[in-house]
N, C-alpha and C positions, 0 to 999 in steps of 0.2 A: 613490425606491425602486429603478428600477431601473440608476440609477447607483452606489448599493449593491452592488448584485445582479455589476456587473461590474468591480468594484474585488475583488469578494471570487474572482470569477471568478481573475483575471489575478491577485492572490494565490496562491489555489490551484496553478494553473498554476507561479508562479515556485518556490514549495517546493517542489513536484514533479520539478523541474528540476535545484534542488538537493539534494535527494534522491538524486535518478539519480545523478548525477556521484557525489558522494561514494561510495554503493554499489561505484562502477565501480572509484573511486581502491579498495576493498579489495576486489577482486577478482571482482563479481560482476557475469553479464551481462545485459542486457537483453531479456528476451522479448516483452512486451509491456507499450505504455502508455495509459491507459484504458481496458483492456479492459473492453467494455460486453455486456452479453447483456437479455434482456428481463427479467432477474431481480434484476442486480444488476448491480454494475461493481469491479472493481479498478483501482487507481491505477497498480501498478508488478506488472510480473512478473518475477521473477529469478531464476537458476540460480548455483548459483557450484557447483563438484564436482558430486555428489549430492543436492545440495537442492534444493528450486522452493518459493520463497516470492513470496506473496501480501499484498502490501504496501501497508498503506494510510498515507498521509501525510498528517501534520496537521500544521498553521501555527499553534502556541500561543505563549503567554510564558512555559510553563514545561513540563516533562517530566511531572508528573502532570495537567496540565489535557488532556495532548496522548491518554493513556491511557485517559485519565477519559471522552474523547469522542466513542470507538466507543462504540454504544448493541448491546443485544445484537439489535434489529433492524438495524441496520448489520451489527453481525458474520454473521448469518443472510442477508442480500444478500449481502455478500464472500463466504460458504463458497458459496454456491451459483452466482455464476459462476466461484468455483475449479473446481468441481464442471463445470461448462461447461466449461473450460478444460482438464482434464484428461482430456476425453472426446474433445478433440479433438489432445491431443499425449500420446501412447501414454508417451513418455518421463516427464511428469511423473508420469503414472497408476505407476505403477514405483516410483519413485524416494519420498523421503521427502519430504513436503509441509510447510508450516504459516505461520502467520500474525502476521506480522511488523508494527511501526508505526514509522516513521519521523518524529520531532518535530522539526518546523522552526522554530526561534526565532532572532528577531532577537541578534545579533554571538556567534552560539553556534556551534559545528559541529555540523551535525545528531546528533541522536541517534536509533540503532536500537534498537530492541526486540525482540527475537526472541523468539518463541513469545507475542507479547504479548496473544493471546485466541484462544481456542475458536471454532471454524469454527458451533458448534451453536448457539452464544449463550447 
């Protein structure tokens, strides 16, 4: 169980990874990664222009399973350490927000989702 537990860990971790990078390749930067609050956590934070998204990344075998796998209690954690997040960096509170998913599947290039759920759930 909990050699499970951290196969899926280091999983997580490497799409994340992959993730990142890609984002960067089109142009967007890194604000913060695993931002954790007592509420909830996001994966990836990124600004590119005027945006600051809030990005969570999943490891599927396909684009809708990856969609499919924010639960709207997941989505209701992410908006609320957005909400953390944005209370402490003025410029995202400004600026245009929203909630992004990044699908990590094996020999695919990630794919991003923009606007891919509701901060409320």
């Amino acid at each position: 169980m909990a050699n499970d537990r951290k196969k899926s860990e280091a999983a997580g971790r490497s799409a994340e990874l992959i993730a990142l990078w890609a984002l960067r390749l089109k142009g967007w930067r890194l604000l913060a990664r695993r931002y954790k609050t007592h509420v909830g956590e996001v994966d990836l934070i990124m600004r590119r222009g005027e945006v600051t998204a809030f990005i969570e990344v999943k490891a599927r075998k396909n684009l809708d399973r990856a969609v499919e796998s924010v639960t709207p209690r997941q989505a209701r954690r992410i908006a609320a350490a957005a909400r953390q997040f944005m209370a402490e960096d003025r410029r995202a509170a400004l600026q245009a927000c929203r909630f992004d998913i990044v699908a990590v599947s094996p020999y695919h290039w990630p794919q991003h989702i923009e606007n891919a759920f509701e901060g409320d759930g």
